[in-house]
LOVEX-814506 format. One line per 8 residues: number of its first residue (from 1); their letters; for each residue x, y, z of C-alpha. Coordinates in nm, 4 decimals. Layout:
NUM = A = X,Y,Z  ...;
//
This chain:
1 = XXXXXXXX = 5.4836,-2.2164,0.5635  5.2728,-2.1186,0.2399  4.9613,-1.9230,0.3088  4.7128,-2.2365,0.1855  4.9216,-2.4360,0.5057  4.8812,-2.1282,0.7160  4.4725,-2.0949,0.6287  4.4226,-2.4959,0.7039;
9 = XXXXXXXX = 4.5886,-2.4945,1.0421  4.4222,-2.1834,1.1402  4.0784,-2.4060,1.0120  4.1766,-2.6754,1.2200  4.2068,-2.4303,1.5420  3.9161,-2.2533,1.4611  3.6897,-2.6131,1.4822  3.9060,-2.6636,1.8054;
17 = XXXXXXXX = 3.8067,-2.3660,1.9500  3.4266,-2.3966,1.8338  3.4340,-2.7224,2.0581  3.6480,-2.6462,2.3422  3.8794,-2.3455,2.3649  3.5625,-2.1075,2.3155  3.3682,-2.2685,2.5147  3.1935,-2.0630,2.7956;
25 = XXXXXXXX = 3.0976,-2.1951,3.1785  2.7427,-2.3563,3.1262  2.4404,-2.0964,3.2204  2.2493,-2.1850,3.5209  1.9905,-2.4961,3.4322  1.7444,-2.2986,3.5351  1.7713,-2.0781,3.2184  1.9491,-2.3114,2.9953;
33 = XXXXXXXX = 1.8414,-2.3822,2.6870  1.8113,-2.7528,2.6241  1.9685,-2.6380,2.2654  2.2979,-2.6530,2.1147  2.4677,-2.3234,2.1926  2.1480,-2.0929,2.2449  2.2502,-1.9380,2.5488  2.5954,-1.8461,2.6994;
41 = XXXXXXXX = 2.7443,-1.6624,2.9683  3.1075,-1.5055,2.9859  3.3331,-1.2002,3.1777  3.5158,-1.1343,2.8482  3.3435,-1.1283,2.5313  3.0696,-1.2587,2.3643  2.9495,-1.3260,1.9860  2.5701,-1.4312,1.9077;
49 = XXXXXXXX = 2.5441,-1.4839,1.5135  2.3305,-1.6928,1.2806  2.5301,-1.9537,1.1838  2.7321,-2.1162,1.5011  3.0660,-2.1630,1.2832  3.0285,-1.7881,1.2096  2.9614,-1.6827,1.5965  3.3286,-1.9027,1.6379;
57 = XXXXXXXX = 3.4878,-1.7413,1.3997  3.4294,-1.3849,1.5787  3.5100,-1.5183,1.9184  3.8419,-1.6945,1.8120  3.9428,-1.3345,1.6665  3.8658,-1.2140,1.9846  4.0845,-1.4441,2.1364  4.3730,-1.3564,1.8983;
65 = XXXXXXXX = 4.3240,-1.0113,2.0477  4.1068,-0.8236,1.8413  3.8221,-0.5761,1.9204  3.4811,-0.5771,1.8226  3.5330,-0.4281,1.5180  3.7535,-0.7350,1.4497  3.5152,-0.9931,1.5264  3.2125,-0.8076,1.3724;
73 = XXXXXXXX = 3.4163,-0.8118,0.9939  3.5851,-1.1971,1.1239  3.1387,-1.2600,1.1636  3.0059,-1.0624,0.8467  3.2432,-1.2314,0.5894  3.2239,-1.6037,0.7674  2.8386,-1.5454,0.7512  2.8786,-1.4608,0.3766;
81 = XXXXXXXX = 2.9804,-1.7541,0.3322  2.7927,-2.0392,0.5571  2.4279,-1.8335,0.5345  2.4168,-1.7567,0.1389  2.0247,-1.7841,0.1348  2.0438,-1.4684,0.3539  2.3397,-1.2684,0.3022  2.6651,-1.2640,0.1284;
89 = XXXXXXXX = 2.9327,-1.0321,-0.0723  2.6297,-0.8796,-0.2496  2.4543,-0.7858,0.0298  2.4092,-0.4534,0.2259  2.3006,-0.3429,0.5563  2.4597,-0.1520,0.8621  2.6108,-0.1474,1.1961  2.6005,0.0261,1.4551;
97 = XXXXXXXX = 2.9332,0.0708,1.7208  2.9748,0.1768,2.0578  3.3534,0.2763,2.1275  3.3769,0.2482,2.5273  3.7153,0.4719,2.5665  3.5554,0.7262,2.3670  3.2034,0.6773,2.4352  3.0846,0.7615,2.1211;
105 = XXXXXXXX = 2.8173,0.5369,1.8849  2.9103,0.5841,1.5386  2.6117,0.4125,1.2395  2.8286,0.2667,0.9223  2.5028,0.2049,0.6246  2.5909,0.0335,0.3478  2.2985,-0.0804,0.2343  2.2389,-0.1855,-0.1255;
113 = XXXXXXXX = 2.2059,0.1803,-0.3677  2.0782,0.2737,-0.7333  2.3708,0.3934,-0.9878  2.3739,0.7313,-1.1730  2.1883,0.6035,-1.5002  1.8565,0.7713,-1.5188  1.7168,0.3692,-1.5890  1.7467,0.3075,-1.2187;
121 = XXXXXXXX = 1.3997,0.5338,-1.2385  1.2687,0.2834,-1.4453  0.9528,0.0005,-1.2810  1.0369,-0.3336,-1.5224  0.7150,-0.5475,-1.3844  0.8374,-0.8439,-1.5980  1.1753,-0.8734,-1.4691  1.0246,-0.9189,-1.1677;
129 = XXXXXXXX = 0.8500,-1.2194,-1.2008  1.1505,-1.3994,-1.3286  1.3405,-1.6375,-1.1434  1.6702,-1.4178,-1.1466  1.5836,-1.0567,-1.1443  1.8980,-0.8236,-1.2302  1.6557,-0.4973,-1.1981  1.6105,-0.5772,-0.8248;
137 = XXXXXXXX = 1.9930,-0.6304,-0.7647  2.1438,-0.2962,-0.6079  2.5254,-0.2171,-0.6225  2.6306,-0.4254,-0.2891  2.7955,-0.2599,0.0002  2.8808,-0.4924,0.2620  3.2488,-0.5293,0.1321  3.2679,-0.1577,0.1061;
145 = XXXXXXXX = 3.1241,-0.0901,0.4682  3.3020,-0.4161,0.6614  3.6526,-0.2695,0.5498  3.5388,0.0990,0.5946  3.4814,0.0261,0.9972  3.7636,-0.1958,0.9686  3.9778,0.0472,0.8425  3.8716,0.3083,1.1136;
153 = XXXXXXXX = 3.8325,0.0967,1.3868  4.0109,-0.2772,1.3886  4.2815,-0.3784,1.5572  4.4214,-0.6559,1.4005  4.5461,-0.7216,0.9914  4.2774,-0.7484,0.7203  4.3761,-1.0869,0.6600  4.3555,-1.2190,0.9865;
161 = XXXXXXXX = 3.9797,-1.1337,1.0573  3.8974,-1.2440,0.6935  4.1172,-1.6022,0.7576  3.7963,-1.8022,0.9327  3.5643,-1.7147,0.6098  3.7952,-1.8226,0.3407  3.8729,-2.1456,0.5273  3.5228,-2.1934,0.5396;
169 = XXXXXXXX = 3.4931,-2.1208,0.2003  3.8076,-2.3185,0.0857  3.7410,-2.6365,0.2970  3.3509,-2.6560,0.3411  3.1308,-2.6361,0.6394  2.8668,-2.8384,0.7313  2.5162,-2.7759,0.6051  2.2705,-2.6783,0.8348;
177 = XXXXXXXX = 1.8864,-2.7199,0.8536  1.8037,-2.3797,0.7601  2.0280,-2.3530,0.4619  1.9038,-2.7226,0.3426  1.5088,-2.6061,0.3688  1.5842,-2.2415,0.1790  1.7426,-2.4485,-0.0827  1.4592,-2.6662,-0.1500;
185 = XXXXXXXX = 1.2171,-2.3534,-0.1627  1.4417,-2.1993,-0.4241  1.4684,-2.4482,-0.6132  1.2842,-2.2396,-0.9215  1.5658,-1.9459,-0.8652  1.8710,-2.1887,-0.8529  1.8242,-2.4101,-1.1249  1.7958,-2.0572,-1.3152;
193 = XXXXXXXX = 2.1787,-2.0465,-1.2595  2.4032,-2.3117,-1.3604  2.6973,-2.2475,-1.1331  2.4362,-2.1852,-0.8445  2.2536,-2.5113,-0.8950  2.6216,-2.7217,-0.9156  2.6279,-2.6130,-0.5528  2.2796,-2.6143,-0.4019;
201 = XXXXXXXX = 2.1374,-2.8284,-0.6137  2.3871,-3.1128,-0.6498  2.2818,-3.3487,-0.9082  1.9376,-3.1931,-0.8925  1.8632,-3.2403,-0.4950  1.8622,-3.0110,-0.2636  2.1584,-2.9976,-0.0414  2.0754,-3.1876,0.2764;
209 = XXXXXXXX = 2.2352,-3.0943,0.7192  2.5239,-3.3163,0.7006  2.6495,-3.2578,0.3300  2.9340,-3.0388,0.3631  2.9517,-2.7050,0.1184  3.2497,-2.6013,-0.0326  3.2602,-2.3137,-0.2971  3.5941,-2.2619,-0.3790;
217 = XXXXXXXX = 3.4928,-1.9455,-0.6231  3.3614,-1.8010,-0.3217  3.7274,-1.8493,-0.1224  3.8757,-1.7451,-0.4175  3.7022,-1.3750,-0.4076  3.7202,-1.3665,-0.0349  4.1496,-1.4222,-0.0674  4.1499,-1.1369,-0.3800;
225 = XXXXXXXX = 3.9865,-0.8912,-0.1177  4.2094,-1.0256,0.1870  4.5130,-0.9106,-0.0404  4.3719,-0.5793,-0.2353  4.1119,-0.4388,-0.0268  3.8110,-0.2506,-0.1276  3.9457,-0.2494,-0.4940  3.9679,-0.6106,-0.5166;
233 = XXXXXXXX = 3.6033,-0.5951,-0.5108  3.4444,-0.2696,-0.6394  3.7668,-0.2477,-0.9399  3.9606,-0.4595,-1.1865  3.7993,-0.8804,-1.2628  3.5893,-0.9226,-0.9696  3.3824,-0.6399,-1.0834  3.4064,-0.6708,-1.4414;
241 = XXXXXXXX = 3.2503,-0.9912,-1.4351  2.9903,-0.9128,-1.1346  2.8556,-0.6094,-1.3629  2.8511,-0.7656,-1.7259  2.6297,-1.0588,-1.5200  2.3650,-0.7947,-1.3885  2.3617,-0.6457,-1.7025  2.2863,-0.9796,-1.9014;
249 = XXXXXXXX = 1.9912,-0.9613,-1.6640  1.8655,-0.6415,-1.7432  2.0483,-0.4456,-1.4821  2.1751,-0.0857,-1.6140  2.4250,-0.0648,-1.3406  2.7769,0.0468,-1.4889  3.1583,-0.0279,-1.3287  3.0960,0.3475,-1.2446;
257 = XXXXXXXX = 2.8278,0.2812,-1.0474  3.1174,0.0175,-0.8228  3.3907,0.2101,-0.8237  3.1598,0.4882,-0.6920  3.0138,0.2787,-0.4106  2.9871,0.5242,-0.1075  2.9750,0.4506,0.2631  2.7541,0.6729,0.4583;
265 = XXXXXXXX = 2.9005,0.7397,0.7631  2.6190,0.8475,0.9750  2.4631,1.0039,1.3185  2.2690,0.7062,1.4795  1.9041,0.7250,1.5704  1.9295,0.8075,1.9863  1.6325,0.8102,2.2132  1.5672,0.7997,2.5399;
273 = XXXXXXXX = 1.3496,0.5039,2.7234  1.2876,0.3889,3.0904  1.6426,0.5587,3.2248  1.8364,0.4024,2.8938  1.9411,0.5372,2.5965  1.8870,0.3724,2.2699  2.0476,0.3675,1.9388  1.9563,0.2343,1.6500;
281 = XXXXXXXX = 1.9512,0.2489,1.2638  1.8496,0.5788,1.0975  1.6417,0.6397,0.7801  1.6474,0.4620,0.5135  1.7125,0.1873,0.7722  1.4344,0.1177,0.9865  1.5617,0.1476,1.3728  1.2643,0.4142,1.3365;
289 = XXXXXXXX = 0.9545,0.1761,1.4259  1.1010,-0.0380,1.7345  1.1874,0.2829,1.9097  0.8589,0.4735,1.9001  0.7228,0.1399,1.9596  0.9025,0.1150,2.3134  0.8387,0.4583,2.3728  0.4457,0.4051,2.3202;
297 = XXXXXXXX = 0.4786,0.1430,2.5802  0.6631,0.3579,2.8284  0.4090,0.6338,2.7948  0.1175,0.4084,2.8523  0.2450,0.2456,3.1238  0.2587,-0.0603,2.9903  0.4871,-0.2531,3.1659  0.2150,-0.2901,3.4627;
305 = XXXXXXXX = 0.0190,-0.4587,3.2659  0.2784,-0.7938,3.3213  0.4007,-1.0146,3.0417  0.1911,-1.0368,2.7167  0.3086,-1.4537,2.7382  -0.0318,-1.4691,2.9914  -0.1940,-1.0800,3.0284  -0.4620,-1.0712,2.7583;
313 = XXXXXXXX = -0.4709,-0.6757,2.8324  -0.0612,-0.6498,2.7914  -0.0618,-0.8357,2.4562  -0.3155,-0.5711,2.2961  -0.1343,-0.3278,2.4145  0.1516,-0.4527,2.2679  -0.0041,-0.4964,1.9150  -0.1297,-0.1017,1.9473;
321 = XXXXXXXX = 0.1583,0.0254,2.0030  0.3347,-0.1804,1.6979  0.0282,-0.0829,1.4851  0.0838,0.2646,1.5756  0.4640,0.2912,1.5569  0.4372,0.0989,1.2093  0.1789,0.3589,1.0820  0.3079,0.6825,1.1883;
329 = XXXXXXXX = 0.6439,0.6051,1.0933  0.4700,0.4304,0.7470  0.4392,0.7831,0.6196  0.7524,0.8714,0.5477  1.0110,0.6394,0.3492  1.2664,0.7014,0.1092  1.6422,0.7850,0.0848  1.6529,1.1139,0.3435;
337 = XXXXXXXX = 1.8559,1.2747,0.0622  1.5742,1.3086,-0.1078  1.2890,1.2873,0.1422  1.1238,1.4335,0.3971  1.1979,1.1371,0.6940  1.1439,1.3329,1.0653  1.2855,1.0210,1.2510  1.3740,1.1915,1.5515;
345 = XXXXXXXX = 1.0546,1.3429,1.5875  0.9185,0.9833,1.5334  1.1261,0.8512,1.8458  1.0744,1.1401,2.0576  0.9527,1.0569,2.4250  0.7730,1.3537,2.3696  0.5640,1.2678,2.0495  0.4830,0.9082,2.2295;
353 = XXXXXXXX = 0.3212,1.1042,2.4937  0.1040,1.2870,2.2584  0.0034,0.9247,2.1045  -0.0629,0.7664,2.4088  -0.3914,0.7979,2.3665  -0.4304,0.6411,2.0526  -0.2372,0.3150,2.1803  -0.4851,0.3323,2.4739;
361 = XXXXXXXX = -0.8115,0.3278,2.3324  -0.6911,0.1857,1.9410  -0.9939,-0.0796,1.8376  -0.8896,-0.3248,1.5836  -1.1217,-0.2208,1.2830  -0.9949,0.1289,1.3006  -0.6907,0.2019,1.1231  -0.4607,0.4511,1.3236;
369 = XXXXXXXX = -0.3940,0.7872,1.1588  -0.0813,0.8577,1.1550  0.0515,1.1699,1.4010  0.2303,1.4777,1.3201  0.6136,1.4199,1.4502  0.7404,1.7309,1.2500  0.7476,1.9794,1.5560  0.8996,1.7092,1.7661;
377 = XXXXXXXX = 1.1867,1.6616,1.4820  1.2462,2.0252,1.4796  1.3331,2.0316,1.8896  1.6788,1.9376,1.9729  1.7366,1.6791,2.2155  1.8779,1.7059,2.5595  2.0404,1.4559,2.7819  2.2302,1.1708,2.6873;
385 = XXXXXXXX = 2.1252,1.2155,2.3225  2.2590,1.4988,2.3136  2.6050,1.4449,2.4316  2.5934,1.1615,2.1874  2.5345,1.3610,1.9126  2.2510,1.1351,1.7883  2.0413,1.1380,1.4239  1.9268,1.5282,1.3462;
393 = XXXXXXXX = 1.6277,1.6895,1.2038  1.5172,1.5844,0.8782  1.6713,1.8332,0.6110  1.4141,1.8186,0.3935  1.0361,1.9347,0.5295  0.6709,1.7810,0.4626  0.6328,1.9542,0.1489  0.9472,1.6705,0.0746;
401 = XXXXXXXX = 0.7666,1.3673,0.1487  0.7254,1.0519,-0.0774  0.3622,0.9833,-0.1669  0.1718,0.7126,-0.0773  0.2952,0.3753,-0.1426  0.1067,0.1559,-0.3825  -0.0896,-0.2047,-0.2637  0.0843,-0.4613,-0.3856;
409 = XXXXXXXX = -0.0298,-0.5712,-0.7301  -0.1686,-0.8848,-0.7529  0.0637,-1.1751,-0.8580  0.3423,-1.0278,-0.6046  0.2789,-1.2623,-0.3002  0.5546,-1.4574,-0.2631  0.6358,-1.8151,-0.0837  0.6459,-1.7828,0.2871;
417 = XXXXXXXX = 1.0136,-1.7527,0.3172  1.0144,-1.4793,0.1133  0.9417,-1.2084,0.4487  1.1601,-1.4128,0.6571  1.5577,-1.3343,0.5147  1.8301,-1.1477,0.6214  2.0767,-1.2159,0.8850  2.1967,-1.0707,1.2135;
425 = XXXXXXXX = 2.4516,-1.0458,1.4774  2.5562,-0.8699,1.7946  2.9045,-0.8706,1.9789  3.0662,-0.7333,2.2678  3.4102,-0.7462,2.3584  3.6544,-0.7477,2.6738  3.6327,-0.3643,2.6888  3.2635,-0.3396,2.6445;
433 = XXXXXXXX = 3.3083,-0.2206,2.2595  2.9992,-0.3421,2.0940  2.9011,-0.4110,1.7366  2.5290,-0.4681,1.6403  2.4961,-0.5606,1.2810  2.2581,-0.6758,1.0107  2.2729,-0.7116,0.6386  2.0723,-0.9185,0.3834;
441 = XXXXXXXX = 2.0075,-1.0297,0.0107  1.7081,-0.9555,0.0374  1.4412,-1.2272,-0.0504  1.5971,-1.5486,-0.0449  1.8963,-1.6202,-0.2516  1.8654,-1.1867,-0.3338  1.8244,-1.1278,-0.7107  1.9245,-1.4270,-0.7770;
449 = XXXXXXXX = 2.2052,-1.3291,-1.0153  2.5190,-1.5556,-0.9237  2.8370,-1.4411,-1.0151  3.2375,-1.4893,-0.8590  3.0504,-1.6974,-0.6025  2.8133,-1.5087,-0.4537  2.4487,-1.3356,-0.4968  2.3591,-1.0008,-0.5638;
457 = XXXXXXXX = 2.0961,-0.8822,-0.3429  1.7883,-0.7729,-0.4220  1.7654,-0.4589,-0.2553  1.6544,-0.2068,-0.5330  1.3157,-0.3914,-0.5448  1.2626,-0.2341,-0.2283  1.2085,0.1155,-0.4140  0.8500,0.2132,-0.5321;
465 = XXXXXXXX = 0.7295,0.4290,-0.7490  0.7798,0.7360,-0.5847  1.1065,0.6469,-0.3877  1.2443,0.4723,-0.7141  1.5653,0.6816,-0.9076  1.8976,0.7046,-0.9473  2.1648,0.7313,-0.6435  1.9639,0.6263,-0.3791;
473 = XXXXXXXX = 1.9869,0.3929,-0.0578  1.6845,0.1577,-0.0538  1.4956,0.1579,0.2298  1.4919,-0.1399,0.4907  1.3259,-0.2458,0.8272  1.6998,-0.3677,0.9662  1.7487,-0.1950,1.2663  2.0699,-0.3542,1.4803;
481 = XXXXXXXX = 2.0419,-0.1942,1.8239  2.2730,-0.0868,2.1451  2.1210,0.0492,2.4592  2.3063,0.1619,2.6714  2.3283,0.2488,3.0700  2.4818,0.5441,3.1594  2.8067,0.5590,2.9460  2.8166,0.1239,2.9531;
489 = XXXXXXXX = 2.6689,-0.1193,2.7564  2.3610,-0.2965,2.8687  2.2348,-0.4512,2.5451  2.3157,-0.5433,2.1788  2.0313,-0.6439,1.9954  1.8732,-0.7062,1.6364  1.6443,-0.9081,1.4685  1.6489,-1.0740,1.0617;
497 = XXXXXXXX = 1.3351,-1.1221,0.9201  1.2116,-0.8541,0.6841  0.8704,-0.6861,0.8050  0.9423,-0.9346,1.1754  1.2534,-0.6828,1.2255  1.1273,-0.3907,1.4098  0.8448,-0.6073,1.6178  1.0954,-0.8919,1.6994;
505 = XXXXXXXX = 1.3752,-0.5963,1.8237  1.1378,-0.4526,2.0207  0.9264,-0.7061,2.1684  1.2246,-0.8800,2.2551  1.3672,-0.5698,2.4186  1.0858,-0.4663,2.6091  1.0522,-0.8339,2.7557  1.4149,-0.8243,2.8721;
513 = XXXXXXXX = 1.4705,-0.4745,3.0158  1.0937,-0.3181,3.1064  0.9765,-0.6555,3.2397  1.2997,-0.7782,3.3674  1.3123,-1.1730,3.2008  1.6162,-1.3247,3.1408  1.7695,-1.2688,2.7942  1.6843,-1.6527,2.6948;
521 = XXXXXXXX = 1.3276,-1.5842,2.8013  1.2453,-1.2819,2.6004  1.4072,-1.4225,2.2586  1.2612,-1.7808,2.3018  0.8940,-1.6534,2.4203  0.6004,-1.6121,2.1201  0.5457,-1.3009,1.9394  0.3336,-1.1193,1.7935;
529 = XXXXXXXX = 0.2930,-0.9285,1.4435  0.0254,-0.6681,1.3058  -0.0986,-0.8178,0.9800  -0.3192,-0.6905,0.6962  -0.6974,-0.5595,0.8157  -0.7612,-0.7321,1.1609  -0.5307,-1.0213,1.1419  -0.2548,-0.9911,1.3970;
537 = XXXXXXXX = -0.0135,-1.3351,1.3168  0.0761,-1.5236,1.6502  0.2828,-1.8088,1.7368  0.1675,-2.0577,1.9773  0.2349,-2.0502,2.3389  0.0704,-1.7584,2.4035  -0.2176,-1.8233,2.7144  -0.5960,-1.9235,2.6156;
545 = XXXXXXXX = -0.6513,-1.5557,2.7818  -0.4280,-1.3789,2.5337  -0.5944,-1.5053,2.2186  -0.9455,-1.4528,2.3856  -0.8403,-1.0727,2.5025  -0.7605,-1.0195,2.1160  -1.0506,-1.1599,1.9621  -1.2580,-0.9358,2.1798;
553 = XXXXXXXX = -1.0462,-0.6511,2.0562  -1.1800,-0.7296,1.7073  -0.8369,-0.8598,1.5905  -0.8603,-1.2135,1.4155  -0.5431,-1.3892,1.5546  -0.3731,-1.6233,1.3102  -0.1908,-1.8825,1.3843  0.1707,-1.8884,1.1830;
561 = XXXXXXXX = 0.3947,-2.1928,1.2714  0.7166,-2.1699,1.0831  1.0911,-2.2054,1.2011  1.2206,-1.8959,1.0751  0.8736,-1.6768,1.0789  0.8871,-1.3595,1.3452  1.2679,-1.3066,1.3016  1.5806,-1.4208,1.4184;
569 = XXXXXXXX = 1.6711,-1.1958,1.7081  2.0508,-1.1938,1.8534  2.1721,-1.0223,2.1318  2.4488,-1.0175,2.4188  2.3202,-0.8780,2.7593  2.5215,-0.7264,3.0047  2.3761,-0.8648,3.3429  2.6142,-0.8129,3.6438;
577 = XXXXXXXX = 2.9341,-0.7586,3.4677  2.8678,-1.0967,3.2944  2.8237,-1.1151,2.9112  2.4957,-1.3236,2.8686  2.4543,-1.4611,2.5100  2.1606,-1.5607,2.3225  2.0669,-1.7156,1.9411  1.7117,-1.7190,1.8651;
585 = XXXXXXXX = 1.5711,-2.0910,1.8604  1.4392,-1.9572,1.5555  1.7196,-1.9866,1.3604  2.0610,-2.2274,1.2978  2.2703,-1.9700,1.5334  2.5039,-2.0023,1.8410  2.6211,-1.7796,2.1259  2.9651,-1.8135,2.1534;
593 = XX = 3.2067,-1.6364,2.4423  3.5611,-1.6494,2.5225;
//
């Protein structure tokens, strides 16, 4: 049987199993969803993703036998493919895993990073009002950091777990609403591109749900890497012709800068909240601001206050404790390899208790000054973090710290969409190993440099002035999340949407484990985000009370109604040794068990 004959049959499974062989027992009506696929419930494993063909292509690994190592790299590579608007092969982000027979959380980041020419140092405000921007476009880690945990952690062969993308690839999917809508917005960025607009802008339309997608460039990259590994990708044609293309856009990023690509195998951020423990995404990732967020809310008792859907008094609280969280931990930014970050200060129980206060009594025409978490970063932790070995002290002191970040210039708003990218996914499998995972292009469509198929992201625009060099991680708000209970799993969680990550993670989280609703509830209920000055954005369904209880707060509530606005949160909950599943309305994704 040749391998094209092995990769359609496998195709034709995989469909099966996305409409029968994966399917789950229905979720009680009380709870369901009246949605395709939104909510599911299984004893064995579970996959919520983005993109429902990509949450079946990580359950029907983990039906071949694989872990969730497996299914997470089976997810990534199948999203790369059906959610290109979002993420991709020239994307980067991070994961964080929970090995049950070890009990040990390990944090892969492999987010996007500046190479070693001094240029990298270099603000180019023209490039970045172009429609494809190779200045913004980091060198891409994804591949590197899929096969690194793959390497270290999967069960089954490379090929296998990469099989469901590069039939997706090969044979098309179906196009789905949200792909069809961030098409039409970039319309601007893909016509820039030739090859990009033969695809997503056939005959000069945007593509349409229904049309189906195939890129066969795409399946063709996806089969070198299947075969060669990380070389396939980082060495030899692919990345000969992926580097001469960001350097025809102004890029100075060498094959050097590739090959060199490194994987930063780190401690993840650990705190503990409410009798859990929580890990999450260290600097420069941004797991930061969700957990002194939920430890604000623990400290001021917040919980009592009953569900910010209808308490006026629990949805300011809410909002002070985001504004807070976002502004202490606003301070500090930057690759910690450079800079001063004191992240575990910043999630200490401890320093939460010594903000209380502010939360409490926080008016909305005062900005919050931000607190001093340095001589909570310099105490050790005990408990649970400890015997985790979670994210030290920052090795670099306040005499270290990035200076102030610049406004935004004017001219540098954006469309709507452009806050609202990334993707996400969280997976458990049969022996509670869990994988919660996010990576991104950045703004939609990244850089917009197209090249063996995919984009390159646009994660060095995220640098600034002061943060902005050579060699560096850029920093992000993804923060993919595990708590756990005890030594078990109790809840994989994360959020895409830019500067929605962090508030979307943790007002999710707090709904589902400090006020007890059920997983569907928390995702699917409106939220809430801090704006600029007094405006705190809201979506409806909040109570008349709610709105009225932040007006007389002094914040201005506006009203944002957009599908894909205030994240698109995944998780899998572990609720009575069943796997409960969730996609965020939100978005185009699926919760898919086995």
């Amino acid at each position: 049987m040749t391998s094209s004959l092995r990769l359609r049959l496998f195709a034709t499974l995989l469909g099966a199993c996305a409409l029968a062989a994966c399917a789950v027992q229905p979720a009680p009506s009380s709870a369901a969803p009246a949605m395709y696929a939104k909510r599911a419930v299984s004893a064995r494993g579970m996959v919520t993703a983005s993109h429902a063909d990509a949450a079946a292509a990580g359950a029907a690994i983990l039906r071949q036998g694989g872990n969730a190592i497996d299914a997470a790299v089976a997810t990534a590579f199948a999203l790369a493919v059906v959610d290109p608007s979002q993420t991709g092969l020239g994307a980067g982000g991070g994961m964080v895993v929970w090995r049950h027979d070890v009990k040990r959380a390990d944090m892969v980041e492999f987010y996007a990073r500046t190479g070693a020419d001094p240029d990298w140092g270099r603000l180019d405000t023209a490039a970045a009002r172009r429609p494809i921007n190779g200045r913004a476009a980091g060198v891409p880690g994804a591949v590197a950091g899929l096969l690194e945990a793959h390497e270290r952690w999967g069960k089954l062969a490379r090929a296998q777990v990469m099989a469901p993308a590069i039939a997706l690839a090969r044979d098309g999917f179906i196009v789905s609403p949200l792909l069809s809508r961030t098409s039409e917005s970039s319309r601007a960025k893909l016509a820039a591109d030739s090859g990009a607009a033969a695809l997503f802008l056939p005959g000069g339309a945007a593509l349409r749900p229904g049309d189906r997608l195939v890129q066969r460039e795409l399946a063709q990259t996806l089969e070198a890497i299947a075969q060669g590994g990380r070389a396939a990708f980082y060495e030899g044609a692919v990345a000969e012709r992926t580097v001469a293309k960001m350097r025809s856009y102004g890029s100075p990023v060498t094959a050097a800068d590739f090959k060199a690509y490194p994987v930063a195998m780190e401690r993840p951020l650990c705190t503990s909240w409410m009798g859990f423990t929580v890990l999450s995404a260290p600097p420069p990732l941004g797991g930061t601001t969700p957990l002194e967020a939920l430890n604000l809310l623990a400290a001021t008792n917040s919980a009592s206050l009953g569900s910010p859907t209808t308490q006026g008094a629990a949805a300011v609280r809410i909002v002070n404790a985001m504004r807070v969280a976002q502004s202490d931990v606003g301070k500090y930014r930057g690759d910690p390899a450079y800079f001063g970050v004191p992240s575990r200060g910043l999630i200490s129980p401890a320093f939460a208790e010594k903000r209380a206060g502010v939360v409490n009594v926080l008016e909305a025409g005062a900005a919050p000054v931000a607190g001093d978490p340095w001589p909570d970063d310099a105490t050790a932790p005990t408990g649970a973090c400890a015997a985790l070995d979670g994210w030290g002290a920052s090795a670099l002191g306040p005499d270290k710290v990035a200076g102030e970040q610049p406004p935004p210039a004017d001219g540098d708003a954006t469309s709507p969409w452009a806050g609202s990218n990334t993707t996400h996914f969280s997976i458990v499998d049969g022996d509670r190993n869990a994988v919660s995972m996010t990576f991104t292009v950045g703004v939609l469509f990244g850089s917009g440099v197209y090249v063996n198929g995919f984009f390159l992201n646009s994660g060095a625009a995220n640098l600034d002035n002061s943060t902005r060099g050579p060699n560096r991680y850029s920093s992000s708000t993804i923060s993919p999340t595990i708590v756990l209970k005890g030594n078990d799993v109790r809840m994989v969680v994360g959020t895409a949407g830019s500067q929605y990550i962090p508030t979307a993670t943790a007002q999710v989280t707090w709904r589902h484990l400090a006020l007890g609703e059920d997983p569907w509830t928390a995702i699917a209920s409106p939220r809430m985000q801090p704006a600029q000055g007094r405006n705190v954005e809201v979506e409806p369904g909040f109570a008349p009370e709610v709105y009225a209880a932040l007006s007389a707060r002094g914040y201005s509530p506006l009203s944002r109604v957009g599908d894909i606005m205030f994240g698109g949160t995944h998780l899998v909950s572990v609720i009575n040794g069943k796997l409960v599943g969730v996609a965020d309305p939100r978005r185009d994704g699926a919760a898919v068990g086995y």
